[in-house]
C-alpha positions in Angstrom: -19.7 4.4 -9.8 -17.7 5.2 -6.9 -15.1 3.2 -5.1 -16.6 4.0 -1.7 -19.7 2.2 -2.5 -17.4 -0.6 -4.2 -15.5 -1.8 -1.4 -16.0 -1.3 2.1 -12.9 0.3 3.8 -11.1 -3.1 5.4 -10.9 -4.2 2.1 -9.0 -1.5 0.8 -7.1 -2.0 3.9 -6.3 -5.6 2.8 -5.3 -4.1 -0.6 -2.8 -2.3 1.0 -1.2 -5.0 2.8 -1.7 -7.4 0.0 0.8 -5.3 -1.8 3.2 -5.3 1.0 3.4 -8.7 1.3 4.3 -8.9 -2.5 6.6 -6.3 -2.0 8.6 -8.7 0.2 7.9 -12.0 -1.8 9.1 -10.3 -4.8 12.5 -9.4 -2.6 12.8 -12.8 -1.5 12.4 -14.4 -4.7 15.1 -12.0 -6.4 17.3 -11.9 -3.2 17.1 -15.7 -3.2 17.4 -17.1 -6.5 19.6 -17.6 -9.4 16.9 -17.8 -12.5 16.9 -15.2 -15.0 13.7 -15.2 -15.9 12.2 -15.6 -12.2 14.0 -12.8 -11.3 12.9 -10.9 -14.2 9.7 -11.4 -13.4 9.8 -10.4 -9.9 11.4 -7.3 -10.4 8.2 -6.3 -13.2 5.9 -7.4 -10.1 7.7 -5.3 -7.6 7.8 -2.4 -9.7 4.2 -2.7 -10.5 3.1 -3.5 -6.8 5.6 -0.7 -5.3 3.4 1.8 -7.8 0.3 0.3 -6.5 1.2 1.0 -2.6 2.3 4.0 -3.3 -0.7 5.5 -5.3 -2.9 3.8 -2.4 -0.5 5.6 0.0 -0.8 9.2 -1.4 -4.4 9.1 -3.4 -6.6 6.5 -1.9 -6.1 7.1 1.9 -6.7 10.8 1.4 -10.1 10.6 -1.2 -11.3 7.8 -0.4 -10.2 6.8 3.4 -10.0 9.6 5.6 -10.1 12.8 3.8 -8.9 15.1 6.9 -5.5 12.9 6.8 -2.2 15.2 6.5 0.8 13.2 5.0 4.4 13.9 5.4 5.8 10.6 3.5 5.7 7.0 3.1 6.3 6.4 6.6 3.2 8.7 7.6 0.8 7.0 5.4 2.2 3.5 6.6 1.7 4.4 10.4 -2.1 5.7 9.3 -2.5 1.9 7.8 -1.5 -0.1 10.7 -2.7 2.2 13.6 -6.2 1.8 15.0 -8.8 4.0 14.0 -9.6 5.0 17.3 -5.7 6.1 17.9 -6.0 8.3 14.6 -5.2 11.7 14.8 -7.9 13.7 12.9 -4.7 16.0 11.2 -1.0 15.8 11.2 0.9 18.6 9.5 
């Protein structure tokens, strides 16, 4: 079984994003209020979710998404997930 045949590539996309926007839930939630235990468990989501974005940042985009793809960081990878494909260089260095 590969991933490529389990989920076409928008809905890794989503993925991506999904974990973004918990990211910044997570951040509101512990930036925002004064329970112990709601903060406690935001912080385990964010850490979970931050090492979810950032394997799909470094692994997934380059196996699975566009294998030619040249990363230099975070940043990089993030620009490759919210620019158009047609706008995609083939390789950065």
């Amino acid at each position: 079984m590969n991933l490529k045949d389990d989920l076409p590539k928008p809905w890794i996309l989503i993925k991506a994003i999904l974990f973004l926007v918990i990211l910044a839930l997570c951040t509101f939630i512990i930036l925002t209020t004064n329970d112990l235990f709601a903060e406690t468990v935001a912080v385990a989501i964010l850490m979970w979710s931050s090492a979810r974005l950032y394997y799909f940042c470094f692994y997934v985009i380059h196996t699975y998404l566009d294998p030619t793809f040249k990363f230099t960081g975070i940043v990089s990878a993030l620009r490759w997930i919210f620019t158009k494909p047609r706008q995609r260089p083939k390789s950065q260095i």
